[in-house]
N, C-alpha and C positions, 0 to 999 in steps of 0.2 A: 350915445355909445351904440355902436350898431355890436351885435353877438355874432361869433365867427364859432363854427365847429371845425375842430382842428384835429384831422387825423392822420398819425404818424406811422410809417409804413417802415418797423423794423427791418433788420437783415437784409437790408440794401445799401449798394455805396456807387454814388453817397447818396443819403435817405433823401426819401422824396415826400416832402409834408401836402396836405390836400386841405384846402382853406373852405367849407363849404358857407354861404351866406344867407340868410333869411328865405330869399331867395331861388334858391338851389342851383345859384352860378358858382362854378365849383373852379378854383384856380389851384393850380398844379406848381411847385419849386421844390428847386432842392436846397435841403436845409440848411449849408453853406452860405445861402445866400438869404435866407431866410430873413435877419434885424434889417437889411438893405429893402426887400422886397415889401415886408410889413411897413417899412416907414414909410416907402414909397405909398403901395395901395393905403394907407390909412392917408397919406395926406392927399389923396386923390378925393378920398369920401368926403 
């Protein structure tokens, strides 16, 4: 299991979640598309 810190950027439309990694490669969506993007990046890892 790799740990993601996951910071969500209220009073924005549409919110834009910031996915930061062990690493500090830090990936940028918006939350709409967020269950699509996670599935995608975790099945990359």
């Amino acid at each position: 299991m790799i740990p993601f810190v996951i910071h969500e950027q209220a009073f924005t439309q549409p919110s834009i979640i910031k996915l930061t990694t062990p690493n500090d490669y830090q990936i940028d969506f918006e939350s709409t598309l967020a269950n699509q993007t996670l599935a995608k990046l975790l099945s990359v890892l």
